[in-house]
DOVEXGU-951560 format. One record per atom (N, C-alpha, C, O, CB): residue in one letter; x, z, y. Coordinates in steps of 0.1 Angstrom, whole numbers, plus 5000, padded with zeros to 4 digits. Glycine has a CB too. Layout:
<pts>
aXZY...
</pts>
This chain:
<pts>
x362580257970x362780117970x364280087969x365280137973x362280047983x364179997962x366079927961x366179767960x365379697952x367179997943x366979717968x367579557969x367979517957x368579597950x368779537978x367779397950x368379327938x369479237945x369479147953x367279237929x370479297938x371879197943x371779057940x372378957945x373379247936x370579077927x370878937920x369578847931x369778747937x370278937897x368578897932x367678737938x367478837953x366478807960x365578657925x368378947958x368079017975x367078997981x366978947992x368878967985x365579087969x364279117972x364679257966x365479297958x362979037965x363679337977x363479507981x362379557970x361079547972x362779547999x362879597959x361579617950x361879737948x362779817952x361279537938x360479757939x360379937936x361279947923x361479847916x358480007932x361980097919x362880117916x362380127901x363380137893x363580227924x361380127895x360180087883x360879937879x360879907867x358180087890x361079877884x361679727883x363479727882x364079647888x361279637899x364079807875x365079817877x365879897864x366080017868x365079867890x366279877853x366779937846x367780057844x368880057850x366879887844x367780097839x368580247837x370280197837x370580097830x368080347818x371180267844x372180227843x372980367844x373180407855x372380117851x373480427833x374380547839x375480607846x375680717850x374580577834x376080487845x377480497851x377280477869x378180487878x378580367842x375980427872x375480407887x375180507896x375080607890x374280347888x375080527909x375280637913x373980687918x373980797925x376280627922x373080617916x371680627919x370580617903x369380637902x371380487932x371580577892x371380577878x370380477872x369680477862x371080707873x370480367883x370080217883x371180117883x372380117887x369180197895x370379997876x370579917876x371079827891x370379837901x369779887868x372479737889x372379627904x371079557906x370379527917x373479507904x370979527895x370279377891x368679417886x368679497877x371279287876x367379357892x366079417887x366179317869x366879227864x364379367901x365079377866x364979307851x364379197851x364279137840x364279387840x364079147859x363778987859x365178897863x365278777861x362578957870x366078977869x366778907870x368078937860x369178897862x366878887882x367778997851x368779037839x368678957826x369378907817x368479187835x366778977830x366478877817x366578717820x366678637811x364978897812x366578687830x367178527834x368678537830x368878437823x367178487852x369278587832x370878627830x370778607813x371078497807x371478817837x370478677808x370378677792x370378577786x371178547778x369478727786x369078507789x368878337786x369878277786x370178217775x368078257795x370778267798x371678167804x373078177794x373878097790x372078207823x372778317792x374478377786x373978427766x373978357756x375178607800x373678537766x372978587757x371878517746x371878527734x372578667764x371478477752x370278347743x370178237744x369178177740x369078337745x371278157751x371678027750x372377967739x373178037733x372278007760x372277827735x372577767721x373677807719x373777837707x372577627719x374777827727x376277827728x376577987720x377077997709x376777817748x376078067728x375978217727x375378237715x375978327710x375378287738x374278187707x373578267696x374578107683x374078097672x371078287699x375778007686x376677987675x377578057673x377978067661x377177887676x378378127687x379478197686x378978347678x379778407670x380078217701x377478397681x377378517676x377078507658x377278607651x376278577685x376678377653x376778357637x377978337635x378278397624x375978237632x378878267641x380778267636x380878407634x381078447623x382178217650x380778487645x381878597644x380978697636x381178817639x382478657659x380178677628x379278707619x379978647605x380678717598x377878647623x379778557604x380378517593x381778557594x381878627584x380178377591x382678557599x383978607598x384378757595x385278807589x384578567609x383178817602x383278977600x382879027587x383079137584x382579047609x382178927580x381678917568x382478917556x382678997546x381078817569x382878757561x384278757550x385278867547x385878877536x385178657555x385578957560x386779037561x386279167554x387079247549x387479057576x384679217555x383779357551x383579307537x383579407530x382179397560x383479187528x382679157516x382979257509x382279357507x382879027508x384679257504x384879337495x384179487494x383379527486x386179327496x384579527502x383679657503x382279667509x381779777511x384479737510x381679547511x380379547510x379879527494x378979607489x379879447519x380379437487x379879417477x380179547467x379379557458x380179287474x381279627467x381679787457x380279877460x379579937452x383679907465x379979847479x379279957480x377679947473x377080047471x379279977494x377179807470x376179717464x376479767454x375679857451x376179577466x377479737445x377279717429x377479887425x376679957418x378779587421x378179927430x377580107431x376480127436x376180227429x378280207437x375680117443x374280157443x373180117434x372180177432x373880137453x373579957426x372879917419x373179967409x372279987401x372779807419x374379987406x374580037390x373980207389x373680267378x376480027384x373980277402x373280417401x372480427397x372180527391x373080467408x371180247401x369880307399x369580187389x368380147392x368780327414x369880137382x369979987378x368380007376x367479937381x371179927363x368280097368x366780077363x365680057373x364679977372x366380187357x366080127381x364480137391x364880027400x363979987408x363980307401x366279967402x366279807406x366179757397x366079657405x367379737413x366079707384x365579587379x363979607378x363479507374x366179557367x363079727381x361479737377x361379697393x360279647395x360579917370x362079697404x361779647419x361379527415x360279467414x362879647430x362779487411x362479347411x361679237403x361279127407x363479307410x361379297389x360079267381x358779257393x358079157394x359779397368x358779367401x357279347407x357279257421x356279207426x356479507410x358379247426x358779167440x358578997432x358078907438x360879217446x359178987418x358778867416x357578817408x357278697407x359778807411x356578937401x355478927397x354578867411x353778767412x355079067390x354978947420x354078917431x354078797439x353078747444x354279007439x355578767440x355978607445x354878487439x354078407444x357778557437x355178517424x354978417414x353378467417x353178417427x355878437396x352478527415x350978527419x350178517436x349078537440x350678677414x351778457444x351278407462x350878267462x351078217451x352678417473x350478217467x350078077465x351477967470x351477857466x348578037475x352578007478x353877967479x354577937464x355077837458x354578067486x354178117462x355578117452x354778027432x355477997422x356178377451x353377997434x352977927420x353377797429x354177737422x351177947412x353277747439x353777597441x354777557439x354877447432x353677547450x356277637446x357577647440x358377687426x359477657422x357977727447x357277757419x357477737401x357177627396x358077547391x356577817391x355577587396x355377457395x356477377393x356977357382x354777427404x356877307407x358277247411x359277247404x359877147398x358777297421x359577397404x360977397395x360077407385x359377447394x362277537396x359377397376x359077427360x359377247359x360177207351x357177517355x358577157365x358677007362x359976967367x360376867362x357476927369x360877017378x362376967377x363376977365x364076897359x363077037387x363077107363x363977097350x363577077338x364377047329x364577187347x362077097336x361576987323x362076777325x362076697316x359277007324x362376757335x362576647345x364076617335x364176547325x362676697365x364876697341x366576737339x367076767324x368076737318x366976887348x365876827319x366176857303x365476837294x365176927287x366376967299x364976677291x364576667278x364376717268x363476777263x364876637274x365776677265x366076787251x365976907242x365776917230x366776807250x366176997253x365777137253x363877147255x363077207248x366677217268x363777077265x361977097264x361677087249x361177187244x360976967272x361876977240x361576897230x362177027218x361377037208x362476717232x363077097217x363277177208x362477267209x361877317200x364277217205x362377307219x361877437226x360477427218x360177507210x361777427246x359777317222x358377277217x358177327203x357477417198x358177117216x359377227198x359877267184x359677377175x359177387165x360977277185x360277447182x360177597184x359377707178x359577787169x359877597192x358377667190x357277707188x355977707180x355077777177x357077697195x356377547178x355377507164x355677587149x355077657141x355677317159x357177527153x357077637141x356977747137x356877777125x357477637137x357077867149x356778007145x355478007142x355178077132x356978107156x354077907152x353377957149x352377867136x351177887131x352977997161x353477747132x352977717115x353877817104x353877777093x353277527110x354477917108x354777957101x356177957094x356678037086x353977947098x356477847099x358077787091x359177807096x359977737091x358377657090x359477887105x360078007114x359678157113x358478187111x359877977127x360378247114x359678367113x360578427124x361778427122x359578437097x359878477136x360078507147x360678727143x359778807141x358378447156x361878767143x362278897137x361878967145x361678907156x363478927133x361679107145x361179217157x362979237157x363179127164x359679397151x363779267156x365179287163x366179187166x366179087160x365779367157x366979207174x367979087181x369079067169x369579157163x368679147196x369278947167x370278977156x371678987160x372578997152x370178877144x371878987173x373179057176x373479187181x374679217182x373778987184x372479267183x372779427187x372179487179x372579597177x372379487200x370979447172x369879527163x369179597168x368679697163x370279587154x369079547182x368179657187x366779577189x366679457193x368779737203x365379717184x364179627184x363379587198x362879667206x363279697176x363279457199x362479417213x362279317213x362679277202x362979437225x361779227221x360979077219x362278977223x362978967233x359379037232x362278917212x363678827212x363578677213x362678617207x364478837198x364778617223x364278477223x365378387211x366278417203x364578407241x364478277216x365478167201x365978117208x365378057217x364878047190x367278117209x368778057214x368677947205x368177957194x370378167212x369477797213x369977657204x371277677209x371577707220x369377477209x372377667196x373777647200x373677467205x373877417216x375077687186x373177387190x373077267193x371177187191x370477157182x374277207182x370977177206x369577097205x369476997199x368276957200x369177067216x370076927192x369676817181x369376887166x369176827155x370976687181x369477017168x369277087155x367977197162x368377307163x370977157148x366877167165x365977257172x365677357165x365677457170x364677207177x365377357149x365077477140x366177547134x365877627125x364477437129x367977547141x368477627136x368477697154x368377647165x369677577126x368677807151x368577917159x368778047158x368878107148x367677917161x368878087170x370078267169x368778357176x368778337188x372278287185x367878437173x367578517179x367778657183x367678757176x366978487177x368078647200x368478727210x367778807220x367078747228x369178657216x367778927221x367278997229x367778967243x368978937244x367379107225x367178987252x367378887268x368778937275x369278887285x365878927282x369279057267x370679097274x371679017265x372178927272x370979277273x371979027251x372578967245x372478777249x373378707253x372179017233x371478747247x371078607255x371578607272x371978497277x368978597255x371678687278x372078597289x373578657293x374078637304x370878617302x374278757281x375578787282x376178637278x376978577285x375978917274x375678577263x375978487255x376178367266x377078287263x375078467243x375678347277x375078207282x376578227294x377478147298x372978197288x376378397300x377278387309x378978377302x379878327309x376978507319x379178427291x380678407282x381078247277x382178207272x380478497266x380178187279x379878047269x379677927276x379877817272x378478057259x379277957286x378677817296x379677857307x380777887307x376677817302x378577827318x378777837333x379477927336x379777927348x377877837340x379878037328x380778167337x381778167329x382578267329x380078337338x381978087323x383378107309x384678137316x385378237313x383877927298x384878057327x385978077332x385978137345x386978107352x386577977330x385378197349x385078327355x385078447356x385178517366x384478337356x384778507342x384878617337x385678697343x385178807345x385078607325x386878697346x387878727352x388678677367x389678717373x388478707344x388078597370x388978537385x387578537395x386278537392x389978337384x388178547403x387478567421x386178427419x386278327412x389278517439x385178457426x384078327433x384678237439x385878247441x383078347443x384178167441x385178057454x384978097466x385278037476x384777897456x384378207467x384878257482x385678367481x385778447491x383678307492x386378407467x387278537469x387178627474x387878687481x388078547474x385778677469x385078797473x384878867467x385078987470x384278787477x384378817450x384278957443x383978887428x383478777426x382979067450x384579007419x384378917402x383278947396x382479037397x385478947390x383378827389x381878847377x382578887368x383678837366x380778707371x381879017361x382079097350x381179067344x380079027349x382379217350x381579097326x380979087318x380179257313x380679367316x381878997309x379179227307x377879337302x378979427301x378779517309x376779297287x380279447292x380579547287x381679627300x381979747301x381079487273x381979517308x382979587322x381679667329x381779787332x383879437338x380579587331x379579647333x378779757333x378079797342x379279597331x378879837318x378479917313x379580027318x379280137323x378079897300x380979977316x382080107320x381780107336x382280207342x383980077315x381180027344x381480047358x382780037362x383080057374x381080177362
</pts>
């Protein structure tokens, strides 16, 4: 039997956690009254903000070399991470969450982009009347595989670049939204976006 310093009831020593540095190799305090302690200190609102700060801060200061140690392991296995991830989102997209959240986004940005829906349509009619002719190779690498129809300008829906999905989404990140990125830090100064070909040298 042993006293709890914390609520000075005589309990059995089964009630009392392992403490090594003790001289009896118990705990002062029984576990009911440790786990009251925890709540107050440890799992209180106060305690579980300070422990997301100093999370995020330790974060900020590890990225850099969190993110080298990431983009080297991904580039080791790129392949068998991008077939992960084909089936992690085959599977999303066939959960009953993840068809409600396509859904969503498929009518937001049909919502947001007219225009593009409307060539897109375009498109399609005409590959399959015939008045387009859809090529088995990309016409910017020449390599053979199922290629999409790129619009430089959507008021012109039948002129078109067709691109294999690497060339297509190198083109979009050089051209659009990553133009001036290519080279300088995120806005959190953490780490650069490279292009396909920094990419390939590692």
């Amino acid at each position: 039997m042993k006293k709890c310093t914390g609520c000075k009831v005589e309990k059995d020593e089964a009630n009392f956690g392992k403490q090594s540095k003790a001289r009896d190799g118990l705990n002062e305090k029984c576990k009911e009254c440790c786990k009251a302690r925890s709540k107050l200190t440890v799992m209180s609102d106060e305690a579980i903000k300070n422990q997301k700060l100093y999370r995020s801060e330790w974060q900020k200061k590890k990225r850099p070399i969190l993110n080298a140690r990431l983009r080297e392991r991904y580039l080791e296995k790129i392949d068998e991470c991008r077939e992960q991830s084909k089936i992690r989102t085959k599977r999303y997209l066939e959960s009953e969450k993840g068809r409600i959240k396509h859904l969503e986004t498929t009518r937001k940005y049909e919502k947001e982009n007219p225009e593009k829906i409307k060539a897109q349509r375009k498109v399609r009619v005409a590959i399959r009347s015939g008045k387009l002719i859809r090529p088995k190779h990309c016409e910017i690498c020449k390599c053979e595989t199922k290629v999409h129809a790129h619009h430089e300008d959507y008021n012109k829906p039948l002129e078109v670049i067709f691109m294999c999905s690497k060339c297509h989404l190198y083109h979009h990140q050089k051209y659009r939204f990553h133009a001036k990125r290519l080279n300088e830090t995120t806005p959190q100064g953490d780490t650069k976006v490279c292009s396909i070909e920094e990419t390939d040298r590692g």
